[in-house]
N, C-alpha and C positions, 0 to 999 in steps of 0.2 A: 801640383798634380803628381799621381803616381802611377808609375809605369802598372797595367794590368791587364791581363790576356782575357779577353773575349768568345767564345764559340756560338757560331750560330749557324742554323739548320733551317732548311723548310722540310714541311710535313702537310699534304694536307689543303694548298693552300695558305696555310698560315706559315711565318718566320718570328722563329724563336732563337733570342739571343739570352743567353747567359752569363755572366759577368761574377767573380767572388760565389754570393750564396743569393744573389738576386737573376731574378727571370723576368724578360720581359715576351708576353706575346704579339706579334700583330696580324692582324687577320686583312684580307683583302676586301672592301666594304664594296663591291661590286661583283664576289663571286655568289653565284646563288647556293640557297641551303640546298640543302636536300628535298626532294622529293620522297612522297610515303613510298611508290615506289622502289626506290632504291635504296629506303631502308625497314621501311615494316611489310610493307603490301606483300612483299616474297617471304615475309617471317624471317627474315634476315636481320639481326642485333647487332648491327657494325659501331667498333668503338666511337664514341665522340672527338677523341683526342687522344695525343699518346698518354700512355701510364702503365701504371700495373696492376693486377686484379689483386685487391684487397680481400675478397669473400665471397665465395659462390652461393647463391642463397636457393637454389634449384639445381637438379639433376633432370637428366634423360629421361622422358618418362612421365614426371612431373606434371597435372594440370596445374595453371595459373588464372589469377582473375588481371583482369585490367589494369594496370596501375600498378601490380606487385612487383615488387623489387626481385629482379631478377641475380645484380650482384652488382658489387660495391669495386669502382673503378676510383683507386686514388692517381692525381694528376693537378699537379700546381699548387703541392703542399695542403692537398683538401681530398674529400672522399666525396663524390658523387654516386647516386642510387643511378642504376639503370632500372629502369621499370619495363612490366612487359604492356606494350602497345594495344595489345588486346586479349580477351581472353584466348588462351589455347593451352596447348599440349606441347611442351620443353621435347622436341625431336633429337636436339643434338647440343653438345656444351663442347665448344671446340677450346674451351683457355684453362690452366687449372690458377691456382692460387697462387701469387709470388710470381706470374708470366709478364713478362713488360708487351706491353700493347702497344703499335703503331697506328694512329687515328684511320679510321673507317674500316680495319680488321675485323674481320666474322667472327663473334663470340658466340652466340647462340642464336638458335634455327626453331623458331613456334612454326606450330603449327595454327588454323585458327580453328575455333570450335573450343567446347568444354566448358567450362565456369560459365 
């Protein structure tokens, strides 16, 4: 065996341990998801998980249709699309590009209506 330093964190709910260039997640299989409330129904876009914003794919202003990728959150050596929930109108873009994100941070604020 060889000696090797470990860090680990909660976030979230979940604990993350990292080791060398390996991650492991674990999540708690007893806490509940989210509700639409607390994350679409107010038009609130809270991050999924920590990471960083790879690409804003909408500004302020902006109508959207359902489903449109709103911006590209990489997190666990992969990029994930955030989509928008429903259609509306991009109110507010609270992250810019290259920001490290802590999981359920307010990224963006729809409105609903439009498309």
């Amino acid at each position: 065996l060889h000696d090797s330093l470990a860090y680990a964190f909660t976030e979230g709910g979940e604990l993350w341990v990292q080791w060398g260039e390996e991650t492991a997640v674990f999540r708690d299989s007893l806490q509940q998801p989210p509700t639409r409330s607390d994350t679409t129904g107010s038009g609130n876009i809270l991050a999924p998980m920590p990471g960083s914003i790879r690409r804003l794919a909408v500004a302020a202003g902006e109508t959207v249709a359902a489903g449109q990728t709103l911006l590209i959150l990489e997190a666990m050596k992969m990029e994930h699309a955030i989509p928008a929930p429903f259609a509306g109108t991009v109110s507010q873009v609270w992250v810019q590009e290259g920001e490290q994100m802590r999981a359920r941070q307010l990224m963006v604020v729809l409105e609903e209506g439009g498309e």
